[in-house]
C-alpha positions as CSV (number, residue, x, y, z in Angstrom):
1,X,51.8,-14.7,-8.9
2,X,52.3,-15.6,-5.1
3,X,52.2,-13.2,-2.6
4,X,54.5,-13.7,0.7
5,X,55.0,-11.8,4.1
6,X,58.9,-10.6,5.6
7,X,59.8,-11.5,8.8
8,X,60.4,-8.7,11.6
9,X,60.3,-10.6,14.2
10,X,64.5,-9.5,14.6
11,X,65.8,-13.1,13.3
12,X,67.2,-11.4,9.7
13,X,70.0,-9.6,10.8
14,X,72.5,-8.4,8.4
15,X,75.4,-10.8,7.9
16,X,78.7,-9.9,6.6
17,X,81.8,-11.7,5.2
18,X,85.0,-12.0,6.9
19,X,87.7,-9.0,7.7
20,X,88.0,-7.6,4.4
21,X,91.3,-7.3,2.6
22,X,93.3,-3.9,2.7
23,X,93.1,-3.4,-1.1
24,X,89.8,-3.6,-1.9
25,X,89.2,-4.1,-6.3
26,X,86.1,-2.0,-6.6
27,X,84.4,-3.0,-10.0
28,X,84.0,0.0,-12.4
29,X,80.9,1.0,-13.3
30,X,79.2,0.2,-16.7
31,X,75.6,1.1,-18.3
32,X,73.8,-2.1,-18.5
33,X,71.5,-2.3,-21.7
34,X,68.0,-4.1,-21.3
35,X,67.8,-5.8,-24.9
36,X,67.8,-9.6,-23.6
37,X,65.6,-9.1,-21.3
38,X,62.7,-7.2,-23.0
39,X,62.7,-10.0,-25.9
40,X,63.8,-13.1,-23.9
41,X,61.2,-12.1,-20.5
42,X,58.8,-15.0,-20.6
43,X,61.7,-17.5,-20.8
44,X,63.8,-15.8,-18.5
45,X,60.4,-15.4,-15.8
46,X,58.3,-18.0,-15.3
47,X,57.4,-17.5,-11.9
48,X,56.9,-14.4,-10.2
49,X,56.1,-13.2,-6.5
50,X,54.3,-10.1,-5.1
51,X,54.6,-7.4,-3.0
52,X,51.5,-5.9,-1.6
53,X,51.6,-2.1,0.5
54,X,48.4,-0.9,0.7
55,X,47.1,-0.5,-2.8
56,X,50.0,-0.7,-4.3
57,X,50.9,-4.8,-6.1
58,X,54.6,-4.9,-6.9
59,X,55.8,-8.1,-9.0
60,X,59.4,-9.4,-8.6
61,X,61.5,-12.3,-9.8
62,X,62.3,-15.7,-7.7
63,X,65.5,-15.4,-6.5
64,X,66.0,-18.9,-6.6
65,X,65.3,-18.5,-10.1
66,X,67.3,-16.2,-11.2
67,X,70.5,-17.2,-9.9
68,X,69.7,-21.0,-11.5
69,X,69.5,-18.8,-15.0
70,X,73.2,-16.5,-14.3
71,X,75.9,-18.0,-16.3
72,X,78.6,-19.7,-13.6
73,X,80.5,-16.7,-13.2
74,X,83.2,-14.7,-11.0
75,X,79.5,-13.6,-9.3
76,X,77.6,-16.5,-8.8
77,X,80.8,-18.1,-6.8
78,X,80.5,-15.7,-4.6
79,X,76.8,-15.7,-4.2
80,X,77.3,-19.5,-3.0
81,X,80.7,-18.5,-0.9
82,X,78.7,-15.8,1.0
83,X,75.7,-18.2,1.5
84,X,78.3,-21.2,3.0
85,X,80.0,-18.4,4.8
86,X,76.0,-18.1,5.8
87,X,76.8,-14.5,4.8
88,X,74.8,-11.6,3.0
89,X,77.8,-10.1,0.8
90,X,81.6,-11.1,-0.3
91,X,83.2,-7.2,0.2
92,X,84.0,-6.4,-3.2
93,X,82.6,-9.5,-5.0
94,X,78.5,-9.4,-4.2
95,X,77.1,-6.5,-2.2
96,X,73.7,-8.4,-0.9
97,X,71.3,-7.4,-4.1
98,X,69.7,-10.4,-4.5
99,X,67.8,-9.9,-1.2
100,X,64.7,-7.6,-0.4
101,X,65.8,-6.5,3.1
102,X,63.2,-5.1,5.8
103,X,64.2,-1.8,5.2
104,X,63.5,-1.5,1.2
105,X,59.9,-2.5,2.8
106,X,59.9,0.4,5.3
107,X,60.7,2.7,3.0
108,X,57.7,1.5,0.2
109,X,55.4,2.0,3.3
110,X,56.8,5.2,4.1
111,X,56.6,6.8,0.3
112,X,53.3,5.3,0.0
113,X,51.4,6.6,2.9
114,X,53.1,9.7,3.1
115,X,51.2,11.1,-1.0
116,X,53.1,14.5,-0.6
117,X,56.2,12.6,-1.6
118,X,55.7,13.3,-5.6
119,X,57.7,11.1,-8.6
120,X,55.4,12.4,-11.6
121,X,57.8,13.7,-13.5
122,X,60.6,13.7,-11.7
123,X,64.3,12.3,-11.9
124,X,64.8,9.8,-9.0
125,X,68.0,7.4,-8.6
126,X,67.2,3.6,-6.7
127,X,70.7,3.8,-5.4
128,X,72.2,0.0,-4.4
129,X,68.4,-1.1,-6.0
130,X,68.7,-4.7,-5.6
131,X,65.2,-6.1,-6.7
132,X,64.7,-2.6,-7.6
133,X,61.5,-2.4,-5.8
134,X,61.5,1.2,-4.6
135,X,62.6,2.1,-8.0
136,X,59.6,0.5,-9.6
137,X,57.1,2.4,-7.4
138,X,58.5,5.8,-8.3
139,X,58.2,4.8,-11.7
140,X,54.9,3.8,-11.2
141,X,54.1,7.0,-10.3
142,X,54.9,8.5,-13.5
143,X,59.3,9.4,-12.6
144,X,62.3,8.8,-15.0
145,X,64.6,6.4,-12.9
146,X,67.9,5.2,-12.9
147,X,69.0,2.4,-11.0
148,X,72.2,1.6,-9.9
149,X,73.3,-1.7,-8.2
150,X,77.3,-3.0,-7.2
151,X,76.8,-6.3,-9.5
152,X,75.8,-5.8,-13.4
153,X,74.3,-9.5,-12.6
154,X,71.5,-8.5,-10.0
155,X,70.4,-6.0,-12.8
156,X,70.5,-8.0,-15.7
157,X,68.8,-11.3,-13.9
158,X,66.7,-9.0,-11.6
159,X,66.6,-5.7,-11.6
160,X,65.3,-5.2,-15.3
161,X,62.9,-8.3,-15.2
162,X,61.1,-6.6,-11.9
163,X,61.0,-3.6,-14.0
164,X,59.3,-5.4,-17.1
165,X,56.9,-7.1,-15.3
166,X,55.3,-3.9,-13.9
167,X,54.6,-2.6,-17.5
168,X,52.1,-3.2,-19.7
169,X,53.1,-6.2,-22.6
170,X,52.1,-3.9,-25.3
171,X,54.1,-0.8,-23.7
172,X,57.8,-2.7,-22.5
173,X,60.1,-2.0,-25.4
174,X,59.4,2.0,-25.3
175,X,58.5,2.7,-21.3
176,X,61.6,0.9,-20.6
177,X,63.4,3.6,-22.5
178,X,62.4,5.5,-19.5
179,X,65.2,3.5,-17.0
180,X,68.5,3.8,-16.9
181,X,70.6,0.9,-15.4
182,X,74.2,0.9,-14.0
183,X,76.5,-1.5,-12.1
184,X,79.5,-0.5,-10.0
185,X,81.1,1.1,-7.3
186,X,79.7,4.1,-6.1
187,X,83.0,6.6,-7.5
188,X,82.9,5.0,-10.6
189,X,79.3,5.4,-11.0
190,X,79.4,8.8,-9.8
191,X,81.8,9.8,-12.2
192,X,80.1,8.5,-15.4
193,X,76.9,9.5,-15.2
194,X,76.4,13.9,-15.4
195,X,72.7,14.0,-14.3
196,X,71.2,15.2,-11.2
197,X,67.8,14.0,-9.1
198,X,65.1,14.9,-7.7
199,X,64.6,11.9,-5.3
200,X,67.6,9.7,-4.1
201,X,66.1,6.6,-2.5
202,X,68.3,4.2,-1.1
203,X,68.2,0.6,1.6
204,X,70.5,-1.4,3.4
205,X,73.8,0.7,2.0
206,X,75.3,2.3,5.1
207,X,76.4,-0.7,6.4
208,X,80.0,-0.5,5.8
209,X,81.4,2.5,7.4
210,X,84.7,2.8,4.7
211,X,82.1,3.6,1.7
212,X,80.2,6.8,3.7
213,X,82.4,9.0,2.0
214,X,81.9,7.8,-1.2
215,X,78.1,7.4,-0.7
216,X,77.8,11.5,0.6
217,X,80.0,12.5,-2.2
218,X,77.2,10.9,-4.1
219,X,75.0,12.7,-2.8
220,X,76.8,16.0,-3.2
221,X,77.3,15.9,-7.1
222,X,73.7,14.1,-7.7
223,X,71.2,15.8,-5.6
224,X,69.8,18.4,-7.7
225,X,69.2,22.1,-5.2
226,X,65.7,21.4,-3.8
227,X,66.0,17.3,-3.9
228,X,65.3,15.1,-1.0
229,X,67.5,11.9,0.1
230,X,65.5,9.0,2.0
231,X,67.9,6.3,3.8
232,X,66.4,3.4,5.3
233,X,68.6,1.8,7.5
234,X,69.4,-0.7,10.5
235,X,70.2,1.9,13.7
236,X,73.2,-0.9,14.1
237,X,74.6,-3.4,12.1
238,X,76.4,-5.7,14.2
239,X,79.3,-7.3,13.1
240,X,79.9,-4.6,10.6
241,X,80.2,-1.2,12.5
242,X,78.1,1.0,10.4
243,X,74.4,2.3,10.9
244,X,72.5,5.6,11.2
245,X,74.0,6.8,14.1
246,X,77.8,6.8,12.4
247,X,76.3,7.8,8.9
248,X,74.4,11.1,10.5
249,X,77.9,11.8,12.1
250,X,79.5,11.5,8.9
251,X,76.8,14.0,6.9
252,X,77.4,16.5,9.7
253,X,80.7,16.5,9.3
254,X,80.5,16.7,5.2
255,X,78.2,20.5,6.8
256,X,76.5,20.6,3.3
257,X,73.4,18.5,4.5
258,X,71.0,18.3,7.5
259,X,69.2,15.0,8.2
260,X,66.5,14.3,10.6
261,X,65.1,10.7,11.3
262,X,61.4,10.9,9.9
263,X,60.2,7.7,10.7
264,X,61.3,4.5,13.3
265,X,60.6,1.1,13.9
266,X,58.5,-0.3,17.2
267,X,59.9,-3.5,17.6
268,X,62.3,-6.3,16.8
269,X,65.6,-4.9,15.3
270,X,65.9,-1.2,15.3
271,X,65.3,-0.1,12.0
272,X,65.2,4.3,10.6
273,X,64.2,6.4,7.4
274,X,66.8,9.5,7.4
275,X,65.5,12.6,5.5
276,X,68.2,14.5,3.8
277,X,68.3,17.9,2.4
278,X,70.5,20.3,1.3
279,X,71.1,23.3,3.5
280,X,69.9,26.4,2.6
C-alpha cells in the first residue's frame, strides 16, 4: 500500500453543480448486503492507499479504481457530468462520496487524540460515510457501525472494500456481520432503520442548506439520551450557501440540542468540529 498527504493549502474548495431543480427525486433508501464483496475482494482491490494519524494506518480503495469497476450506470454518468461540470456532486444524482474531503481528516485527528472519545462497544452511525474512513476507526476500536451513504454505488465499490481491508483475512465473513450499510436520502433512511447511537459522526454534509432539516430530524430520532454528535464542516461553502454558522442557527432553532465548536482550523480554508448534545 501507498501512503499520500491532503492538501490544505485552501485550493480544494467544495464545488457544486448548477441551480438545482425545484423537484428534487431523492433516491429511497435501501440496505446494501456485502456478499460480492467479501468473496470477490482481491479481484475487486488490487491496489490500495493509506491513511496515516498518528498510530493509527487506515487502508482505502483507489478511486480511480473503483469507478473503472462500477457498471455504466445512471451513477457513474453523473460522476463524469459532475467532473466536466469540474463539480463535486450532481444534486440528487451523486452527493460527492467518492472523495475523502479535508474535514473527514479533521475529524480522524480529532477522535484520535482526544482517547476519552470511547467506540468499544458502542453503536455509532458514519452518516454520508463516503470512503467510510471515520467509520472504520470507530470500528477499530471495538463499536458496532452503520454506515449510511446518498449512492448504494460508493458503498458497494467503496465503502465495504475500505471496511474489508481493515479486517483480518481469516476474520472478514463474520466481523463484517458487525456493519450495517445503507444508501439514500436522509428521510428515507431515517425512516427504515429503528435503532438509536451512541456516536453520530458525520463530514462535508451541511453544505446544502434545504437538507438541515432533514439532517437534525436525524439527529432527533437517532441519537440515543446521552449520545454525542461530531460535524466537521467548512465555516462557508461558497457557491452553495450552507456551513456551520447557518447549520448552528438551524439546531438552535430545532431547541432540542446545544452545540459548541470544539475544535478549528489555523489556516487556509476555514474548516470546524461541532459537538452536539442533547439538552438536559
Amino acid at each position: 500500500m501507498t501512503s499520500f498527504r491532503f492538501n490544505f493549502s485552501g485550493e480544494n474548495e467544495f464545488k457544486t453543480d448548477a441551480e438545482p431543480q425545484a423537484e428534487i427525486q431523492w433516491l429511497e433508501s435501501v440496505e446494501v448486503i456485502p456478499e460480492k464483496q467479501i468473496k470477490e475482494l482481491d479481484s475487486i482491490v488490487t491496489h490500495a492507499q493509506m491513511v496515516t494519524c498518528d498510530d493509527i494506518e487506515i487502508g482505502h480503495v483507489v478511486v480511480s479504481e473503483a469507478i473503472s469497476n462500477i457498471e455504466d450506470t445512471g451513477f457513474k454518468t453523473a460522476v463524469k457530468l459532475a467532473e466536466n461540470e469540474q463539480s463535486d456532486l450532481v444534486t440528487g444524482k451523486y452527493e460527492g462520496g467518492l472523495k475523502i474531503w479535508e474535514c473527514t481528516i479533521d475529524l480522524l485527528e480529532y477522535l484520535v487524540q482526544n482517547e476519552e472519545i470511547q467506540f468499544e462497544n458502542k453503536n455509532v452511525l458514519d452518516l454520508g460515510c463516503g470512503a467510510g474512513i471515520l467509520g472504520i476507526y470507530a470500528f477499530m476500536k471495538s463499536a458496532r457501525l452503520t454506515f449510511q451513504d446518498y449512492n448504494k454505488e460508493v458503498l458497494e465499490y467503496v465503502t465495504i472494500p475500505n471496511v474489508l481491508l481493515n479486517i483480518e483475512e481469516d476474520t472478514r465473513e463474520s466481523d463484517i456481520k458487525k456493519c450495517k450499510f445503507y444508501s439514500g436520502d436522509w428521510a428515507s433512511f431515517n425512516k427504515k432503520i429503528d435503532n438509536v447511537f451512541d456516536v453520530i459522526v458525520t463530514s462535508e454534509t451541511i453544505y446544502n442548506e434545504c437538507n438541515y432539516d432533514k439532517l437534525i430530524s436525524l439527529f432527533e430520532d437517532r441519537l440515543s439520551n446521552k449520545g454525542v454528535i461530531f460535524v466537521a464542516a467548512k465555516t462557508h461553502y461558497f457557491g452553495v450557501g450552507g456551513g456551520t454558522r447557518q447549520f448552528e442557527k438551524a439546531v438552535e432553532k430545532n431547541g432540542l440540542f446545544s452545540s459548541e465548536v470544539c475544535w478549528k482550523s489555523t489556516g487556509g480554508i476555514q474548516r470546524e468540529i461541532l459537538k452536539i448534545t442533547r439538552i438536559s
